[in-house]
PyMOL CGO cylinders between C-alpha atoms (Angstrom):
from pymol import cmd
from pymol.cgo import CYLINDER

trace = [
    CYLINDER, 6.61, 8.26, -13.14, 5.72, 10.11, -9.86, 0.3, 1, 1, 1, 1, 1, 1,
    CYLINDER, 5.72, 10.11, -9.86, 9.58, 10.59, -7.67, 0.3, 1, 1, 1, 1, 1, 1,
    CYLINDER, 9.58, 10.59, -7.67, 9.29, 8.90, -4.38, 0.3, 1, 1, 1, 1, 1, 1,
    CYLINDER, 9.29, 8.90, -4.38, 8.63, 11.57, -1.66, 0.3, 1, 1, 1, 1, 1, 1,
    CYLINDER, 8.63, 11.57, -1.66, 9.34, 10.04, 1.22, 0.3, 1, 1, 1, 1, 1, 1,
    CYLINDER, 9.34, 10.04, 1.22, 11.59, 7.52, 3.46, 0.3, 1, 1, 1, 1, 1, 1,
    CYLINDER, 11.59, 7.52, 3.46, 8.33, 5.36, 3.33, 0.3, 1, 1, 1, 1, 1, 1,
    CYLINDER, 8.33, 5.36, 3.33, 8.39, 4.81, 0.02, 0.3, 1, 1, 1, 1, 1, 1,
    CYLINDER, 8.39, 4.81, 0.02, 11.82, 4.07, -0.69, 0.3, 1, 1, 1, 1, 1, 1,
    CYLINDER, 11.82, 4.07, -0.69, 10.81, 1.41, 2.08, 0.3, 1, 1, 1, 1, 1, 1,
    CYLINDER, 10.81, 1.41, 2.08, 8.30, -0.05, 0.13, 0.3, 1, 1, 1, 1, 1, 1,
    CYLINDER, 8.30, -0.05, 0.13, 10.51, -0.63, -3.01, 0.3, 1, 1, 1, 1, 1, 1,
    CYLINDER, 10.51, -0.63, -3.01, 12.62, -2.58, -1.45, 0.3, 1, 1, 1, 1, 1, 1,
    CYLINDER, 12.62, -2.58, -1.45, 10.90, -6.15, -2.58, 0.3, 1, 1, 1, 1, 1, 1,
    CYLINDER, 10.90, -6.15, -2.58, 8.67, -4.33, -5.09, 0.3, 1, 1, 1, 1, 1, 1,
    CYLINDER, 8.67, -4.33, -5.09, 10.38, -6.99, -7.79, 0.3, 1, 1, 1, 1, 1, 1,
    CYLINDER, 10.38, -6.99, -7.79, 11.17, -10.42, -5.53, 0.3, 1, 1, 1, 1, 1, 1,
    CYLINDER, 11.17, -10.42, -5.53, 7.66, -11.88, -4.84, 0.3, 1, 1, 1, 1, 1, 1,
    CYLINDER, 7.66, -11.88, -4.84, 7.41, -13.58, -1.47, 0.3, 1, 1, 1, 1, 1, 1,
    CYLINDER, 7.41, -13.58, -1.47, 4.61, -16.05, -0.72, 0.3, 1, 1, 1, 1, 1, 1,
    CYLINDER, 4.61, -16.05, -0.72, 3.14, -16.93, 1.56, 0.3, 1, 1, 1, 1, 1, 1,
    CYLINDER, 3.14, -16.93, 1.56, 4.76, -15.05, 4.80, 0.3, 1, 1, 1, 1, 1, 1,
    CYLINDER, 4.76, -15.05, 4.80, 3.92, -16.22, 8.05, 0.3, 1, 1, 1, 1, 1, 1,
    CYLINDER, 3.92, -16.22, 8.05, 1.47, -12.97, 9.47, 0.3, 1, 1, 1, 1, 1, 1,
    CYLINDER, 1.47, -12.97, 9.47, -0.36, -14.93, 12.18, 0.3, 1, 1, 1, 1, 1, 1,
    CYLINDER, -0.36, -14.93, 12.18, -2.77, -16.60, 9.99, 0.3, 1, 1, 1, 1, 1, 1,
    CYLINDER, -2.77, -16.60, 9.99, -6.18, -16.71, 11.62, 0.3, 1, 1, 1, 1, 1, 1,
    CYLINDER, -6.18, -16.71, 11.62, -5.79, -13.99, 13.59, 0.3, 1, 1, 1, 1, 1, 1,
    CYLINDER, -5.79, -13.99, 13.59, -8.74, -10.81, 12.86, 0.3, 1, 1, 1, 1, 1, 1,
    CYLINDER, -8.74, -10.81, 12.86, -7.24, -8.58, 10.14, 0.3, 1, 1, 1, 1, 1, 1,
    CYLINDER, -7.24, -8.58, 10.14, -6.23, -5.01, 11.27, 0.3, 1, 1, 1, 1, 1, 1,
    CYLINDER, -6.23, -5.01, 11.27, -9.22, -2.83, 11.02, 0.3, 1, 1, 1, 1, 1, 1,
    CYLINDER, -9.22, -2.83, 11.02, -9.22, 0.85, 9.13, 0.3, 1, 1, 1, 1, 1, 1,
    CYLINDER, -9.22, 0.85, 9.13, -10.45, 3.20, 7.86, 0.3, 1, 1, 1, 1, 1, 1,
    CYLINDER, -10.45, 3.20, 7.86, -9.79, 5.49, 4.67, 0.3, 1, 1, 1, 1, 1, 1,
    CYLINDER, -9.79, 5.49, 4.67, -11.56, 7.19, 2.05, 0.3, 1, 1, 1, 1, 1, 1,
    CYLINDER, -11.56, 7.19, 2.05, -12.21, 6.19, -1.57, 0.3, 1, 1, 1, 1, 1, 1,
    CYLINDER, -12.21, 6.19, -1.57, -11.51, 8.74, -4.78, 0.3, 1, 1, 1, 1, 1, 1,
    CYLINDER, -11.51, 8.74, -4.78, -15.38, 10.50, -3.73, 0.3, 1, 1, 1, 1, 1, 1,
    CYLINDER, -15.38, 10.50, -3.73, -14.54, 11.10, -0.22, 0.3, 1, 1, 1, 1, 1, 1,
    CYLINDER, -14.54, 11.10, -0.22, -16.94, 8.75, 0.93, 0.3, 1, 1, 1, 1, 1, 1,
    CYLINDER, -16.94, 8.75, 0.93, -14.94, 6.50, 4.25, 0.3, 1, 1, 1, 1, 1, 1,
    CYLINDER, -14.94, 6.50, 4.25, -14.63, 2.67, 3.93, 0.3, 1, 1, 1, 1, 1, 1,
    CYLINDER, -14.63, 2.67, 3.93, -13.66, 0.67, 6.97, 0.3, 1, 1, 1, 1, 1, 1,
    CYLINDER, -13.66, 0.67, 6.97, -12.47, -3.10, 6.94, 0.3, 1, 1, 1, 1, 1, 1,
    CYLINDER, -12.47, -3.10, 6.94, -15.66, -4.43, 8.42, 0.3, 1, 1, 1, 1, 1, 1,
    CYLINDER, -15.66, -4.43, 8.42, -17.97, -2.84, 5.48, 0.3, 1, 1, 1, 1, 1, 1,
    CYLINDER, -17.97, -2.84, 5.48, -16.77, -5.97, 3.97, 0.3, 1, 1, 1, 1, 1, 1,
    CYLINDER, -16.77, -5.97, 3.97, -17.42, -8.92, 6.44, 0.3, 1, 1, 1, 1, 1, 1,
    CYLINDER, -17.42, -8.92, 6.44, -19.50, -11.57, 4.92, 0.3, 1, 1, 1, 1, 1, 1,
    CYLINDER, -19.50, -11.57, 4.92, -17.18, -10.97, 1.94, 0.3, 1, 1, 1, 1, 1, 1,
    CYLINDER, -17.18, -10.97, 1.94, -14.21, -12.83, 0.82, 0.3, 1, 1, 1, 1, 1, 1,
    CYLINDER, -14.21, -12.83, 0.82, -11.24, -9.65, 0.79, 0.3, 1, 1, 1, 1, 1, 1,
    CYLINDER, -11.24, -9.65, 0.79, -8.34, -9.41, -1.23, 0.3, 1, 1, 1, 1, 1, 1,
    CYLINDER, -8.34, -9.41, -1.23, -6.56, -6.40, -0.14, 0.3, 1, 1, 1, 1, 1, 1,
    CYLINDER, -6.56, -6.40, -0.14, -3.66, -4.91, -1.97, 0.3, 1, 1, 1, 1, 1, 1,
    CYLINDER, -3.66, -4.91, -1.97, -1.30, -2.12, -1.24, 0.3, 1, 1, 1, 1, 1, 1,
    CYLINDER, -1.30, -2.12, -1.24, 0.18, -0.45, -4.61, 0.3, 1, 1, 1, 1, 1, 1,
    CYLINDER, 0.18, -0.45, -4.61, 1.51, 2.98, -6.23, 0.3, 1, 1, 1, 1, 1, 1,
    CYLINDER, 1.51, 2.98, -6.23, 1.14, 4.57, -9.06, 0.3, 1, 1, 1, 1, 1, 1,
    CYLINDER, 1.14, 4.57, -9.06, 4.62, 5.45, -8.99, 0.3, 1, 1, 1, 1, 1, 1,
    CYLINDER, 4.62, 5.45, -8.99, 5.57, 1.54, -8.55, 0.3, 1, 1, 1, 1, 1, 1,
    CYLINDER, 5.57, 1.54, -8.55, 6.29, -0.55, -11.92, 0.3, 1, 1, 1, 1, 1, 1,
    CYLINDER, 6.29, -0.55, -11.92, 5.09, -4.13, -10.57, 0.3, 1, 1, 1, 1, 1, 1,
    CYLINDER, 5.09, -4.13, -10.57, 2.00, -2.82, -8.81, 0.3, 1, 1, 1, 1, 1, 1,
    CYLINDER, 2.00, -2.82, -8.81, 0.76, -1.74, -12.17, 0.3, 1, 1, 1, 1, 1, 1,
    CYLINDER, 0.76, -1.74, -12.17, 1.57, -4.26, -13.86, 0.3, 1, 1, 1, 1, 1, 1,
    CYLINDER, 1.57, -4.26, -13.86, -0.78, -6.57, -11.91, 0.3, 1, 1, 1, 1, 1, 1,
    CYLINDER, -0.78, -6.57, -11.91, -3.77, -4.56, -11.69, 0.3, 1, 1, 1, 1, 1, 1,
    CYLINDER, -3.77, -4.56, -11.69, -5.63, -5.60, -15.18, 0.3, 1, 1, 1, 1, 1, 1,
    CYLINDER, -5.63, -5.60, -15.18, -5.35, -9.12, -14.02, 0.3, 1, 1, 1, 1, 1, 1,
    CYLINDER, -5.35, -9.12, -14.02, -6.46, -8.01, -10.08, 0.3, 1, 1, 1, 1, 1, 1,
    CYLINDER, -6.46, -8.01, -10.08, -9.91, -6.44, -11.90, 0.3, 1, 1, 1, 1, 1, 1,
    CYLINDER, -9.91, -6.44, -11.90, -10.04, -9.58, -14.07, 0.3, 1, 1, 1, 1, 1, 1,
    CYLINDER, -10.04, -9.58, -14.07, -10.20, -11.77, -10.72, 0.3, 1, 1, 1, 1, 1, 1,
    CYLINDER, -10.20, -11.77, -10.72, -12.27, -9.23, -9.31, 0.3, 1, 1, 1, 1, 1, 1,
    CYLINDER, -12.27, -9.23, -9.31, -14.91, -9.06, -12.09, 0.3, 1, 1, 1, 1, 1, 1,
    CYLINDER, -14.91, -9.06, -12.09, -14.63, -12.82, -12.48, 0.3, 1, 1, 1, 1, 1, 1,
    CYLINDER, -14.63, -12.82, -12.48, -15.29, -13.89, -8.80, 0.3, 1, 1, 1, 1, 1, 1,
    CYLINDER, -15.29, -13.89, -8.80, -17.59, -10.99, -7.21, 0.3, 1, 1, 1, 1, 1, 1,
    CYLINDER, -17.59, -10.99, -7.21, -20.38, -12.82, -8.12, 0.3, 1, 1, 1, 1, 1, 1,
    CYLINDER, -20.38, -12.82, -8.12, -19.18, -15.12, -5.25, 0.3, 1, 1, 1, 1, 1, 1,
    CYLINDER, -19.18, -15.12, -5.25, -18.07, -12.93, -2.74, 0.3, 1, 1, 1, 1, 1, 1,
    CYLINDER, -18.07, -12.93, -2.74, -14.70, -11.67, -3.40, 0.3, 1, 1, 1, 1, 1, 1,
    CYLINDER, -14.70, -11.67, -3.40, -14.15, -8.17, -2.98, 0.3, 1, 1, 1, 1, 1, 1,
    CYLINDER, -14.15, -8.17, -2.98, -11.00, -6.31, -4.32, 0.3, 1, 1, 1, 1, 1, 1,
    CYLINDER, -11.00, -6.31, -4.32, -9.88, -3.40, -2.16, 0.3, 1, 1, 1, 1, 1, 1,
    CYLINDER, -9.88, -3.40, -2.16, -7.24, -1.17, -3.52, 0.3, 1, 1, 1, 1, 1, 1,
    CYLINDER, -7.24, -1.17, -3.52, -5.64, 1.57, -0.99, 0.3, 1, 1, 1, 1, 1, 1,
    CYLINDER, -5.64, 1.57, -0.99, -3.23, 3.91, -2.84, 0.3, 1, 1, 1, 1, 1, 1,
    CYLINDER, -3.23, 3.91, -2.84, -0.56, 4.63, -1.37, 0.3, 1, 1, 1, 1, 1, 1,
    CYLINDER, -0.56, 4.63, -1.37, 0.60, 7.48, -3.33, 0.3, 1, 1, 1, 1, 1, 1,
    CYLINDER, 0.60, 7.48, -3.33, 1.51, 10.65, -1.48, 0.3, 1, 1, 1, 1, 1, 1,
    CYLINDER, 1.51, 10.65, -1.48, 1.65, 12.96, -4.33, 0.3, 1, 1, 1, 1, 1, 1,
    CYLINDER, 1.65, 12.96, -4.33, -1.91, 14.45, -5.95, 0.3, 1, 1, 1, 1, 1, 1,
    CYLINDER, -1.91, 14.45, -5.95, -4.94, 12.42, -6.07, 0.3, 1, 1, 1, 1, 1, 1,
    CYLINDER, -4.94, 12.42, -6.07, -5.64, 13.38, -9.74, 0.3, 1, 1, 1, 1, 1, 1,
    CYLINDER, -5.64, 13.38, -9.74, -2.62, 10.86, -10.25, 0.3, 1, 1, 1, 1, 1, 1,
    CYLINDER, -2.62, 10.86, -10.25, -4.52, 7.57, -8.67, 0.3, 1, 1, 1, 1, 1, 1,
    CYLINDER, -4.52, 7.57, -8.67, -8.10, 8.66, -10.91, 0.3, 1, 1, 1, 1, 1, 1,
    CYLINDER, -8.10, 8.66, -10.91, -5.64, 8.96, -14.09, 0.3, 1, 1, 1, 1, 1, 1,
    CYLINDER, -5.64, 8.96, -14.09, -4.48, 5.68, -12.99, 0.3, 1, 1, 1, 1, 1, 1,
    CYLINDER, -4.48, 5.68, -12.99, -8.14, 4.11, -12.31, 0.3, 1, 1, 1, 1, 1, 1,
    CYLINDER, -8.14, 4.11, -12.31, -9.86, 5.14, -15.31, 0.3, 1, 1, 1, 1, 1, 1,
    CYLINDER, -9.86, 5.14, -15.31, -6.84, 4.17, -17.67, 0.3, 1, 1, 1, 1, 1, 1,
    CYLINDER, -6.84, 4.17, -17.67, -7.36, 0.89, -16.56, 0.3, 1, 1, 1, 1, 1, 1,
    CYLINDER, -7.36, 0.89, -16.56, -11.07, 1.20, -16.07, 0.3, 1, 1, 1, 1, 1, 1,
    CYLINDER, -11.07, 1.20, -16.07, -10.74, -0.76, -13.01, 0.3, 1, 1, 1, 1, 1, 1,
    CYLINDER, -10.74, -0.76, -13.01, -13.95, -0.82, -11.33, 0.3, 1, 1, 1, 1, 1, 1,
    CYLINDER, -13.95, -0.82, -11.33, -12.82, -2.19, -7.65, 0.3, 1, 1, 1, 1, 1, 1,
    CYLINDER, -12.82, -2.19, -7.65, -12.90, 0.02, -4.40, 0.3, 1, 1, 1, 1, 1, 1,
    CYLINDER, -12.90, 0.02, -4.40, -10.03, 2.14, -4.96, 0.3, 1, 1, 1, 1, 1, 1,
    CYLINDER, -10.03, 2.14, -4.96, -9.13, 3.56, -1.27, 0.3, 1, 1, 1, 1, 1, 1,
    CYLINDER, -9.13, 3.56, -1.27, -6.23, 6.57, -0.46, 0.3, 1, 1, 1, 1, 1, 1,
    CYLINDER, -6.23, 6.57, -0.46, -3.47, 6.48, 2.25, 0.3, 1, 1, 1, 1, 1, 1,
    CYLINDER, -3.47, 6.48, 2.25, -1.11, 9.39, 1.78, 0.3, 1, 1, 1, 1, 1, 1,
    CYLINDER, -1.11, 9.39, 1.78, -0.05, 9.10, 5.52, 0.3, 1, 1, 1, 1, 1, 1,
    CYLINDER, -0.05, 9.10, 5.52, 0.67, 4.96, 5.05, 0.3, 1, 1, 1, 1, 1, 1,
    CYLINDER, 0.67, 4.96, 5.05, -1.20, 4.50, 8.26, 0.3, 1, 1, 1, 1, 1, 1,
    CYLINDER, -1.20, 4.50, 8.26, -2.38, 0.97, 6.89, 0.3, 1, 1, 1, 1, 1, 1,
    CYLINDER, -2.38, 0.97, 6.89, 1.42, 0.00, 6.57, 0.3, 1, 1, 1, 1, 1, 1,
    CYLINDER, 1.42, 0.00, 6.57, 2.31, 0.22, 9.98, 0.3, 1, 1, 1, 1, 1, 1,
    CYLINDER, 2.31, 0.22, 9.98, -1.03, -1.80, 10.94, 0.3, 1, 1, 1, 1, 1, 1,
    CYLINDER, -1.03, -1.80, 10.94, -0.07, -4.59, 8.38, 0.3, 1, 1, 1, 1, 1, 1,
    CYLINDER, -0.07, -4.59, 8.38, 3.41, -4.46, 8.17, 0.3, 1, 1, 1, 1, 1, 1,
    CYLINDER, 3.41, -4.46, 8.17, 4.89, -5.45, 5.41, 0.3, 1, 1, 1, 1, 1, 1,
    CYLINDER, 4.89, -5.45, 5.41, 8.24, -4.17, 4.13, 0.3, 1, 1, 1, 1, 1, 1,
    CYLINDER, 8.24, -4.17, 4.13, 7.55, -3.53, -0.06, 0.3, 1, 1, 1, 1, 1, 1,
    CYLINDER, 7.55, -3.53, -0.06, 5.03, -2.83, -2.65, 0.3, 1, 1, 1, 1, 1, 1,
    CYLINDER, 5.03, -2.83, -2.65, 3.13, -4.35, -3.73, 0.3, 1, 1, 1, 1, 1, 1,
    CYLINDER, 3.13, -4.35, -3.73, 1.77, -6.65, -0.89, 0.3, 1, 1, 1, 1, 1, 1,
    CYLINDER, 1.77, -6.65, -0.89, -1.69, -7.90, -1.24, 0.3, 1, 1, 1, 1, 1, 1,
    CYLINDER, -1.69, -7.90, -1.24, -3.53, -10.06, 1.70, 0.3, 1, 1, 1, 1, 1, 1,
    CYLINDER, -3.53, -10.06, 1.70, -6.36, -12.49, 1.74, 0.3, 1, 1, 1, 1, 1, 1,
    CYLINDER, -6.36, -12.49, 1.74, -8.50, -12.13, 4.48, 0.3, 1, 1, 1, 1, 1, 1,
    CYLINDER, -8.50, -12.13, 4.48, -11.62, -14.69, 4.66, 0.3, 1, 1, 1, 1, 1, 1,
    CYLINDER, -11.62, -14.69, 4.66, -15.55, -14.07, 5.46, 0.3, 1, 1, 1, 1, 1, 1,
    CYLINDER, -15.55, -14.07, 5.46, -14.87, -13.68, 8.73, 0.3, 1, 1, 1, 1, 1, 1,
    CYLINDER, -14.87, -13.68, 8.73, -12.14, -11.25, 8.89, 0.3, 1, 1, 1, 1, 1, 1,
    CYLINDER, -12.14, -11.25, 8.89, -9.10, -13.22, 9.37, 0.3, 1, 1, 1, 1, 1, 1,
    CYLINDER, -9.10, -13.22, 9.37, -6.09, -12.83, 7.70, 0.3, 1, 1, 1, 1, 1, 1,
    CYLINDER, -6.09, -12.83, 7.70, -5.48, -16.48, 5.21, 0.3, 1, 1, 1, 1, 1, 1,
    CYLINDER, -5.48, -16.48, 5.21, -2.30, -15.53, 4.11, 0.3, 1, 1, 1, 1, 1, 1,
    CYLINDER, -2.30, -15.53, 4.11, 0.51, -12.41, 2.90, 0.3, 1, 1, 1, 1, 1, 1,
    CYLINDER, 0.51, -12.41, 2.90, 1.72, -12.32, -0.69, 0.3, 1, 1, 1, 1, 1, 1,
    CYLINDER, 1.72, -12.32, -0.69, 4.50, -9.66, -1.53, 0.3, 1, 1, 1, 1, 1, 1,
    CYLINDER, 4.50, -9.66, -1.53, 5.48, -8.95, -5.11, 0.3, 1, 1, 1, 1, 1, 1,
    CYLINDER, 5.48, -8.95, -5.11, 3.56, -8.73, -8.39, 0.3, 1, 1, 1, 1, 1, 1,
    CYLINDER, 3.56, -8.73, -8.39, 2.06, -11.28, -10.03, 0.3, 1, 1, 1, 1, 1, 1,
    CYLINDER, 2.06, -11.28, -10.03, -0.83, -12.77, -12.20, 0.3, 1, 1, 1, 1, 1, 1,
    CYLINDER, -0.83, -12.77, -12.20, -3.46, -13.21, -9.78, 0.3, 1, 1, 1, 1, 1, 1,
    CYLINDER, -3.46, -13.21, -9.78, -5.55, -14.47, -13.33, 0.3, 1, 1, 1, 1, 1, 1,
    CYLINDER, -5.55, -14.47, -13.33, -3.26, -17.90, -13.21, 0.3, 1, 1, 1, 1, 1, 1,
    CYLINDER, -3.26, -17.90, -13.21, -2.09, -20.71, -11.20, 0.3, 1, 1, 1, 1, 1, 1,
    CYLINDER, -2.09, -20.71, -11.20, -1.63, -20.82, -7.83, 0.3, 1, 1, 1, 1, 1, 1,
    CYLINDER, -1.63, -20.82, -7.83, -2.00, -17.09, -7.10, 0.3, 1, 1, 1, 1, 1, 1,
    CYLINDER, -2.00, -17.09, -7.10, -5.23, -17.77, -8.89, 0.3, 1, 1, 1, 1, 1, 1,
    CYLINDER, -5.23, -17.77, -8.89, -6.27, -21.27, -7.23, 0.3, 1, 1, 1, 1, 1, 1,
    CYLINDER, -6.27, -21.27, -7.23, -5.55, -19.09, -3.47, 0.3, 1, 1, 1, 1, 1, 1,
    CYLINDER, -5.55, -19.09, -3.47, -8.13, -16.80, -4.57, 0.3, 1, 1, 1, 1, 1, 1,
    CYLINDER, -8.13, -16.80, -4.57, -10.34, -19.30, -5.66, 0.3, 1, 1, 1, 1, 1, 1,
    CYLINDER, -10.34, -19.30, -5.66, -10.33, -21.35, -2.62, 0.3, 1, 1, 1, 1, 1, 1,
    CYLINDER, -10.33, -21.35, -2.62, -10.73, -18.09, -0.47, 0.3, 1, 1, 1, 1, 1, 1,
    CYLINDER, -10.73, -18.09, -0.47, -14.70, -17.58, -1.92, 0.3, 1, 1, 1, 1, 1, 1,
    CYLINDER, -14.70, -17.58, -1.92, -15.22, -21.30, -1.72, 0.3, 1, 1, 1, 1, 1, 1,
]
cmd.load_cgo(trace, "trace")
């Protein structure tokens, strides 16, 4: 496990184990735009995906409960992209890079996979603790905030994500 380097990500431990659903965030409102650059270089901004249905997470290598959802986050993702849901992934990790591809291809997850070293996305999103994933809908508005791990592959997490690419 990677040592935290940095006030930011002692931060984002803080709620890493209690989930927290469904935080008020100003539903309806556009999601924050950005942009950041996948493991290739190659820039990805918010809006590539309008028309999509967006589940955005925020995770770590370093961080136990953001690993431990990711194989069900690519089983979502490979069962639903057929209907418009799009999984995007920004790393958070500050150390090397070669960490987060490890990371990728050990779980062969096949999702966009984006980098934030600086955490600029935190501040436009704000949430205190890792991981925290958000649902934004077709049009770009944020649906709802869900901090802490958990199997997005079952029951209500699932039915959320579900009802987001009806």
């Amino acid at each position: 496990m990677q040592r935290m380097r940095s006030p930011l990500g002692l931060l984002l431990v803080l709620v890493m184990v209690v989930p927290v659903w469904g935080q008020d965030l100003g539903a309806g409102r556009p999601a924050p735009e950005f942009a950041l650059t996948d493991l290739l270089g190659e820039t990805h901004r918010l809006s590539d995906y309008r028309g999509q249905a967006v589940f955005l997470n925020f995770w770590a290598t370093w961080c136990p409960p953001c690993r431990d959802e990711m194989p069900a986050l690519e089983r979502v993702y490979r069962a639903l992209k057929g209907r418009g849901l799009v999984v995007v992934a920004v790393s958070l990790d500050t150390g090397p890079r070669s960490a987060v591809e490890r990371f990728v291809k050990e779980l062969a997850l096949t999702f966009p996979i984006l980098l934030d070293p600086r955490g600029a996305s935190v501040r436009a999103y704000r949430f205190p603790g890792l991981p925290a994933s958000f649902l934004i809908d077709r049009k770009g508005r944020l649906v709802a905030q869900e901090l802490g791990a958990r199997d997005w592959n079952a029951g209500e997490a699932r039915a959320r994500i579900e009802a987001l690419v009806q």
